[in-house]
Structures are given as structure tokens and as C-alpha cells.
N, C-alpha and C positions, 0 to 999 in steps of 0.2 A: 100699312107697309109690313110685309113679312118679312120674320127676324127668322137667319140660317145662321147656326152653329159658324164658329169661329175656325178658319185653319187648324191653328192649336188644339181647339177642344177635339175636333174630326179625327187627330193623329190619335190622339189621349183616347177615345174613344174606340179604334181599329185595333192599338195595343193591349185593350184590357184585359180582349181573351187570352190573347198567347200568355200575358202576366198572369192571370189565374192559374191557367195550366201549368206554368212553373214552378208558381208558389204551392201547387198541390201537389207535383212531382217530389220536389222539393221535402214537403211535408211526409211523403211514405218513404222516400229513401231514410229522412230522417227516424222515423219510425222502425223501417227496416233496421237499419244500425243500433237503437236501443235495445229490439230482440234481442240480437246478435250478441249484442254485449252481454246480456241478463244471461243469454245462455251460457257463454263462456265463464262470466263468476260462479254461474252454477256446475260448471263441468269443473272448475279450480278449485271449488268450495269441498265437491265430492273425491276429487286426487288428495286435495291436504288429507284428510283422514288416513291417508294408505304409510304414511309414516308412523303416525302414531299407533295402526294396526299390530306393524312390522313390530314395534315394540313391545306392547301388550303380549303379543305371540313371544317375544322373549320370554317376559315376566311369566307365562303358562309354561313354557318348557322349562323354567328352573322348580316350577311349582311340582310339576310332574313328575320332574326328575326326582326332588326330596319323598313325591307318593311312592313312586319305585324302590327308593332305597330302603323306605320304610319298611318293606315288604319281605316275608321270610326269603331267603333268598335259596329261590329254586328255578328252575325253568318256567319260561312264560311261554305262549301261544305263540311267538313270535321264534321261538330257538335260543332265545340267548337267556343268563342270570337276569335277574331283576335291574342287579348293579350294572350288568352290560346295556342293557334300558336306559337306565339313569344317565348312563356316561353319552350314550347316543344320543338323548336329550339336551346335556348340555352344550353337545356341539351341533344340537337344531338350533341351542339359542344363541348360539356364537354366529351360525347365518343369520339369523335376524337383525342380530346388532351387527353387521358388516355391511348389511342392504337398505336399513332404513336412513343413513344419513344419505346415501344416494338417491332415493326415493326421493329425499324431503328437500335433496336440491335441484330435483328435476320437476317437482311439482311447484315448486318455488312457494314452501311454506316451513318455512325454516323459522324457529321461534326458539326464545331460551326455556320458557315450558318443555319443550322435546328434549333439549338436552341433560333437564333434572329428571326427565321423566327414565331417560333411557339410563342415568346412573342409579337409579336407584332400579331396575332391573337389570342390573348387569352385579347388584349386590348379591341379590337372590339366586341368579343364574351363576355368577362364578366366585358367590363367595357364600354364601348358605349350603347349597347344592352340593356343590362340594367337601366342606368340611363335614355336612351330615353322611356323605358315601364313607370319607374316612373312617369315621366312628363306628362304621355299620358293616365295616370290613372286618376289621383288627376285632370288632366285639363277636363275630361270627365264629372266631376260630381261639380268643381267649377269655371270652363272656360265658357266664353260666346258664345252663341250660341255653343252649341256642343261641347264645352273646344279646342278652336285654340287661347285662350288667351295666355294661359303659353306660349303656342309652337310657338309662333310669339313674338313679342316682348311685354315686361312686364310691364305693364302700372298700376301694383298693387303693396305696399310693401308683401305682401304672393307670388306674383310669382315670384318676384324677388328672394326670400329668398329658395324655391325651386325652380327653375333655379341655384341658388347658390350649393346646394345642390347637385343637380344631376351633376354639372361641379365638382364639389369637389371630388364626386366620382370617375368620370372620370380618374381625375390627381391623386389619390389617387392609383387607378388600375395600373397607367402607371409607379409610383414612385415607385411602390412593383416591379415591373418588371423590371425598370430600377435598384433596388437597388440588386436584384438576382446575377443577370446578372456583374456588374460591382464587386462582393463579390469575395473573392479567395474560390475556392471549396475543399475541403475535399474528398478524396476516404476511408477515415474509413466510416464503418459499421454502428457507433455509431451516425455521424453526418449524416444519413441520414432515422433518427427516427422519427424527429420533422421538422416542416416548424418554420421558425423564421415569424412571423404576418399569419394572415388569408391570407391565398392562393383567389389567383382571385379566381378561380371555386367556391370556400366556398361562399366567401362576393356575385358574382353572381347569385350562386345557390339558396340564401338565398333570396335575392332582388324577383329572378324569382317566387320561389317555392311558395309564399307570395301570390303574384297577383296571380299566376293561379289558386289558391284556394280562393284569394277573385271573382274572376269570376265566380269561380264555385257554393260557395255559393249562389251567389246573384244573380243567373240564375237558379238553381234548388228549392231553398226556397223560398214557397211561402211567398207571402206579404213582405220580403224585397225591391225587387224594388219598390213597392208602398210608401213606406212609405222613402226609403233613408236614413233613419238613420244610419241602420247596414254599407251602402256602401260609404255614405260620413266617416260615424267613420274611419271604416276601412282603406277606402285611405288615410288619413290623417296621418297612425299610419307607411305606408310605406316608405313616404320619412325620419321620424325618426329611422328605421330601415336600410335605405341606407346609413344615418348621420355615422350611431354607426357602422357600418362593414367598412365604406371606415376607420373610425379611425384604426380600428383593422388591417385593412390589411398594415398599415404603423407603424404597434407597432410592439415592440421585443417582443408580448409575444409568448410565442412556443406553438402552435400546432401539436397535434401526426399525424403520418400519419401511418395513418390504414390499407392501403395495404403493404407498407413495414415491418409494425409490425407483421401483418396476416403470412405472406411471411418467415417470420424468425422465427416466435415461431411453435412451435408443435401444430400441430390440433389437441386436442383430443376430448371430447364428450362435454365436457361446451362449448369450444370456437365454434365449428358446431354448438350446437345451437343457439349461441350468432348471428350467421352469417345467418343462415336457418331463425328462427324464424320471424326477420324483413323482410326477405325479402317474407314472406308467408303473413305475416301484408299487405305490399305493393301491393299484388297481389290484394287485394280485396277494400283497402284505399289508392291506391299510391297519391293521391295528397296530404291528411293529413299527407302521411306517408311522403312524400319528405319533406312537409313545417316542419314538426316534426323534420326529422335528418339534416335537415339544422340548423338551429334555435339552438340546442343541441347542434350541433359543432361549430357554432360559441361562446355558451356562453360555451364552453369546455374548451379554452384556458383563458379565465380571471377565472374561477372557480379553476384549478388547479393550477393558477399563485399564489389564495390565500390559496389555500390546501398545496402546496409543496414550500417549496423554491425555488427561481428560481439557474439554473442550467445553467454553460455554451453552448451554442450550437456551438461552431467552428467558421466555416465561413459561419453560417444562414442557418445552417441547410440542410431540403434535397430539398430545392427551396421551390416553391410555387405555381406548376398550380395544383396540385393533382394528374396526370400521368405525366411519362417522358416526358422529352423532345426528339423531331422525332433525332436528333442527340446523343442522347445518355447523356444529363443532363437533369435534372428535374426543369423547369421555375416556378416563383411565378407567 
């Protein structure tokens, strides 16, 4: 008697192939997708780095800055003092630290590594860099032979007392940074309106913006360098300017922070101008214009301390470099 397969088995058997072909479809799309993915960690893997770049590029432009200041100070290839170098430097590094905490939240590699990494370049960029321009100022015009007095050892009570000064600073930069950093942060809204003291970039920007406009004077105006008056006054009036920001960047008073204000109010035809207007001023005065809204924002926060009552800020506010930090917090 011949035996024929069973109904069931007949079905079981018609279905196999089409079930092969699914399970192998199946199989490559799944495959397909695992590329897919391997590629994207790879394409994430290579964006993370562009934060920590952005910082590094800080850390050289303050390094570079101190190379310049080092330098007799005469005209470079470029057109400007050594010290007009320097200053321009550390407001290349003031870009980098305003772009790298954006970077590092758009690359979504935001880490607390970045944010120690970008305070301790933001020490060098606006608080080494700076205090070594001061010294390298004032010693040009009342240091011997050529001002290597201040910047070797200090055989004067004035160079000693700036020497004091530009180290004050220093520690003063490093203490705003150090006191950020070790603070508990706040994710309201509100606690990230105000820096609790002058932000490095500020007391920095302020130091820098100063000098490169006493160069500037005192190289384009006639009869000043002849006569020294204007350019001894002048340097004299910078290290009491480095005195009075290193205090501020160690004070509780609060300072706005103007891009996150920007950022969260409505733009409409006052606040565009308010924004357009300055920066059309700059195109054609940017050194008075820099030395101007430095100067401004530093005496911002005592002017309002005595206009408004003072107001709680949290846990200090929205930090203190001026841009994020490359991991995703904002460093003093």
C-alpha cells in the first residue's frame, strides 16, 4: 500500500520556502541595521572629540598669548605690538570657550572630564595670559634696560607690589574656578541668568582689551611716544585695573549673563537694536569698542548690586567662563 504525506505535512511543506525567504530577509535587514548603527557610533565617537578640540585650541591660544608677551615688544608681521598679538589671542580663546559647551551639547558628549578640562584652560587663557601682559607692560616703560626688571627678580618695592599683583590675579582666576566647580549646580532656568563674581573671560577680557588699546594709542598718536607721559600714565593705571577685577571675580556679586538672557527673552525691534547697533560701533572702533563693553560689564555688577537689592542666586549662578562648558556646564 502506498503511503502519501498527510494534509498537514503537504501545507508544512509548500510553506517552507516562502519561511526561508523571510527568515533570510529578515536576517540582512537585521544585519543592514547593525551597520547602520556601528556607523553612527562611529560618526558620534568622531563629533565627541570636536569639544574637547575647541578646548585644547583655548589652552594654545593662552599659551601663545604668554609666547607673544614674552617678546621685545615691537611690530610683528602682522601690523600690530607683540602685546596687540597677545590680547588678540586671548580673545581667540574666549571663542573657543563660548563654542565648545555648544558643540559638546550638540554632539551629545557632554562629560565632567570637559568641564575640568575647560577650567583649567580658561586659568591659562584669562588668568596666566593676562597677568604675564601686565608685567610685560609697566616693565617696558619702568624696567631697566628694556623692562626685564619686573620679570626677573624684583629688586624694587614697585615691582615687587606689582609682581604681587599680577600673582593675586592669577590665584584669584584659579579660586573663581575652583569655587564653580566644587558649588552644587542648579538645572532651574532662573539660576542660570546671573554668574555669582566676574567671570574669568570678563576680569580677562577687561585686563586684555585695555593694553591693546594702550598700544594702540601710543603707536598711532603722534607725539605720545615722544614725550611718555600718556604711556607711562596709562600703564600704571593697568595693574590697578587687574587689582579691582581679580577682587570681583572672587566677590558674590552677580553678574547677568547676556547670552542666556538674549536666548530666552523675545527679540523684538528694541532688543535688535540694542544687539545690531554695538556691534556696527565695533566694526569701525573695535578696540575702543572692546575696551568700552569690558570696563561696562565689569562695573555692571557693583552698579546694580547698589541699584537692586541683592537677590539669592542658588548654587552661583550659571558658572563663570561666559560660554558653556565643552561637557555641557558653564565654568567661571
Amino acid at each position: 500500500m502506498s503511503m502519501q504525506p498527510s494534509q498537514p505535512h503537504r501545507q508544512e511543506a509548500a510553506r517552507s520556502p516562502s519561511a526561508a525567504t523571510s527568515a533570510s530577509s529578515s536576517g540582512a535587514s537585521t544585519a543592514r541595521e547593525g551597520r547602520g548603527e556601528l556607523r553612527q557610533r562611529r560618526r558620534r565617537r568622531a563629533a565627541s572629540v570636536l569639544p574637547t578640540l575647541m578646548t585644547l585650541g583655548n589652552v594654545l591660544c593662552g599659551f601663545a598669548a604668554i609666547h607673544y608677551a614674552a617678546k621685545p615688544m615691537d611690530e610683528t608681521a602682522f601690523g600690530f605690538s607683540t602685546l596687540s598679538v597677545a590680547g588678540g589671542l586671548v580673545f581667540m580663546g574666549m571663542f573657543f570657550d563660548a563654542i565648545d559647551g555648544t558643540v559638546a551639547r550638540l554632539t551629545r558628549s557632554t562629560s565632567d572630564m570637559g568641564a575640568q578640562l575647560d577650567s583649567l584652560a580658561d586659568v591659562i587663557t584669562f588668568g596666566v595670559a593676562p597677568a604675564f601682559m601686565t608685567l610685560r607692560l609697566v616693565s617696558h616703560y619702568y624696567g631697566a634696560e628694556g623692562g626685564h626688571a619686573i620679570l626677573g627678580p624684583a629688586d624694587n618695592a614697585y615691582a615687587k607690589i606689582l609682581w604681587a599683583i599680577a600673582a593675586f590675579y592669577v590665584c584669584c582666576t584659579a579660586l573663581r574656578l575652583a569655587r564653580f566647580n566644587a558649588e552644587v549646580r542648579s538645572d532651574r532656568e532662573e539660576d542660570h541668568l546671573y554668574f555669582k563674581g566676574l567671570p574669568s573671560p570678563g576680569a580677562g577680557g577687561t585686563v586684555a582689551s585695555l593694553i591693546v588699546l594702550h598700544q594702540y594709542l601710543v603707536s598711532r598718536h603722534e607725539g605720545i611716544e615722544e614725550g611718555l607721559t600718556f604711556a607711562r600714565s596709562a600703564a600704571l593705571g593697568i595693574p590697578l585695573v587687574t587689582a579691582i577685577v581679580a577682587f570681583a571675580m572672587v566677590s558674590s556679586i552677580r553678574y547677568s549673563h547676556f547670552v542666556n538672557k538674549t536666548l530666552r527673552s523675545r527679540l523684538g525691534f528694541p532688543a535688535l537694536v540694542r544687539v545690531v547697533l554695538p556691534v556696527l560701533v565695533a566694526m569701525w572702533w573695535w578696540r575702543e569698542s572692546l575696551a568700552a563693553g569690558f570696563v561696562l560689564y565689569a562695573l555692571s555688577g557693583p552698579v546694580m548690586a547698589l541699584v537692586r537689592p541683592a537677590k539669592p542666586t542658588g548654587s552661583g549662578g550659571a558658572g563663570g567662563s561666559g560660554g558653556a562648558a565643552p561637557q555641557g556646564t558653564a565654568t567661571p
